[in-house]
N, C-alpha and C positions, 0 to 999 in steps of 0.2 A: 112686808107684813109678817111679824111673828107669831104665831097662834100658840098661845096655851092656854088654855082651856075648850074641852068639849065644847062651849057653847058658843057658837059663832053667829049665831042668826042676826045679830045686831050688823055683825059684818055683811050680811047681805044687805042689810037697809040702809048701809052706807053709800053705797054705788060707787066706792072707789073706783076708778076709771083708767087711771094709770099705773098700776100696781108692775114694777118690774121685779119683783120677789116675792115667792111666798115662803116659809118656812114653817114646820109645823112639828112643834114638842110637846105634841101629847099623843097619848096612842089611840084614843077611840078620837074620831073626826065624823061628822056628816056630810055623806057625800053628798048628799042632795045639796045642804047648801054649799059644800065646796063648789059644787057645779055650777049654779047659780054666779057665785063669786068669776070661775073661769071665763065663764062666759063674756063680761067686761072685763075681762084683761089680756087682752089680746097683744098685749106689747111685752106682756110675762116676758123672761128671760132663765127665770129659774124655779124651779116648783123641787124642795124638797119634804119628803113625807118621810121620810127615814123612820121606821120605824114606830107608824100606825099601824092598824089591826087591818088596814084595807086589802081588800081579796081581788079587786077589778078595779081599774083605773077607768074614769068618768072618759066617753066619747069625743067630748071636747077639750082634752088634753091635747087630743091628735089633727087639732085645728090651729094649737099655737106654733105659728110658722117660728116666730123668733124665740121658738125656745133652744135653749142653750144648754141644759142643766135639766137630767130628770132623776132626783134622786128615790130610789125605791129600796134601799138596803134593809133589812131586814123589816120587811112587810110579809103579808099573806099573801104577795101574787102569786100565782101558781101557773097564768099564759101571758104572754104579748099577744095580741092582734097585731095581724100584719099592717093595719094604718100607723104603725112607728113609724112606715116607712116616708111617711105624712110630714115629717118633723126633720127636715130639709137642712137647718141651722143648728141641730145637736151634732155638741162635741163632748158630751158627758152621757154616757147611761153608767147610772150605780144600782144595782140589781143582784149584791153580793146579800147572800143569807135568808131568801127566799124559796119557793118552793117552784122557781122554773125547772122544766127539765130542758128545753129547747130554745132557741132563737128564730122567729119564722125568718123566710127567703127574705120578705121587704129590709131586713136589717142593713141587707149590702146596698139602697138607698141610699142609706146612711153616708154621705161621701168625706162629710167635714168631722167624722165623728174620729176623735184622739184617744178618750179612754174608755174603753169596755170591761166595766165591772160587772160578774155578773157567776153565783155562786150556788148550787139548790142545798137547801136545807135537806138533810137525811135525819130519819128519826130513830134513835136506835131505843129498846128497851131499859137501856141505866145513863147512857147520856148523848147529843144529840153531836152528829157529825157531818161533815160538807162535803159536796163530791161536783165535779166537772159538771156543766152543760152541754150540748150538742148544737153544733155553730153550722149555720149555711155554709154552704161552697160558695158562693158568692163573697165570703169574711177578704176571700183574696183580694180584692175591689178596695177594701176599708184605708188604701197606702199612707192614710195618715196616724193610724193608729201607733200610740205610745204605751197604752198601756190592754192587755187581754189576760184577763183572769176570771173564769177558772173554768178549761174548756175539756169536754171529754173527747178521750183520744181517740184517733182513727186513721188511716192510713190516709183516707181522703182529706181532709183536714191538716196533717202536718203537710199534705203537698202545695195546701194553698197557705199555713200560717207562712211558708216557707218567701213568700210575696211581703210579707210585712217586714221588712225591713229596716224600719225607726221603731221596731218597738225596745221599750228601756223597760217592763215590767211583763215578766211571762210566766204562767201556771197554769200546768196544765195535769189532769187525773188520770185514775184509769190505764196508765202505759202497760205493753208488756212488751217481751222479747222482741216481738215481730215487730213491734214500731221504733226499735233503735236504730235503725241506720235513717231512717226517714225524720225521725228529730234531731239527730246527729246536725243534719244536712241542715237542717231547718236552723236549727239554733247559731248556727256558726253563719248563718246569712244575716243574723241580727246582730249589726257592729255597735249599735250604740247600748247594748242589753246592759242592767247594771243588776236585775232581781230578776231570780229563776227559781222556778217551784217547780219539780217533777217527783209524782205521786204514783205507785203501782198500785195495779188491781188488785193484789194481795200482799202482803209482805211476806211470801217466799218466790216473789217473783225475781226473777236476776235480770239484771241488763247490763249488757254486753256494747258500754259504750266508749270503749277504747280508742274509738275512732273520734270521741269529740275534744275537739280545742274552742276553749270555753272564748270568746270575744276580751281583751285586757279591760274593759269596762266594768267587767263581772263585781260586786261587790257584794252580793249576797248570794248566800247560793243554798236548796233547801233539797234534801234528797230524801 
């Protein structure tokens, strides 16, 4: 199901019943009848909203066991409720350009979940800029994940990114001094890394990371 246009009420009176996709390019939607629609489609697999004006995602999102794919990249979320942790069969959250600051505990749930996109929007007074999230200690758990961006740093957190092991896409904000030898460590544990982002809390921050050898995977590299 592709939606463009606002107006979808027709789409509730359809009873579509097997819907394994929704997609939605336009930015104002009704949730009410989205909800409606979710409600008979329980066999969803993918629900992307990319970039609607929605501020809270409908309750029974977090009843689609077979979802696979939740794309929410540049929306107005601003929390997760902990029932993502509901959503058993994702291997996708996109959640890059929103206005999360955190990931609740239920995330490390998540067991089949590969790529964690997931970005807050900053608002600055002449133009608008992105900065890390704040990831459970639990993320160590996630050992399937391939791809984590854009996580803010912290001593606790590179000790468990340091667990993630097949990740090939890593970004992370916020560094300073004190956490170089802890992402040193971490980074050089990801052999199959091929994109790395590391972003200081200020730009006259120094890091002292003399000590890292980058994985020969490394193909992009963003400092």
């Amino acid at each position: 199901l592709s939606i463009q246009s606002p107006n979808i009420t027709a789409l509730n009176q359809s009873r579509a019943i097997h819907l394994r996709a929704i997609y939605s390019f336009t930015r104002f939607i009704d949730i009410d009848t989205l909800r409606h629609i979710l409600i008979s489609s329980n066999l969803l697999s993918t629900l992307d909203l990319q970039g609607t004006q929605i501020k809270i995602l409908p309750s029974v999102v977090f009843t689609l066991f077979n979802l696979r794919y939740l794309g929410l990249r540049n929306t107005r979320i601003e929390s997760m409720p902990k029932a993502i942790g509901k959503l058993q069969n994702l291997e996708v959250l996109d959640a890059l350009g929103t206005g999360l600051l955190y990931l609740p505990k239920d995330v490390e749930k998540l067991r089949k979940l590969r790529f964690l996109y997931a970005r807050r929007r900053l608002k600055n007074q002449s133009f608008t800029c992105y900065g890390g999230i704040e990831v459970p200690r639990g993320i160590r758990n996630l050992t399937r994940l391939q791809a984590l961006q854009d996580v803010a740093a912290s001593l606790e957190t590179l000790c468990d990114v340091a667990a993630l092991t097949k990740l090939r896409l890593f970004s992370i904000s916020g560094v300073t001094s004190e956490h170089s030898v802890k992402l040193c460590s971490a980074i050089m544990n990801m052999r199959d890394l091929g994109n790395l982002s590391i972003t200081t809390s200020n730009e006259n921050e120094a890091l002292p990371l003399e000590e890292l050898h980058l994985p020969k995977t490394v193909y992009k590299l963003e400092l």
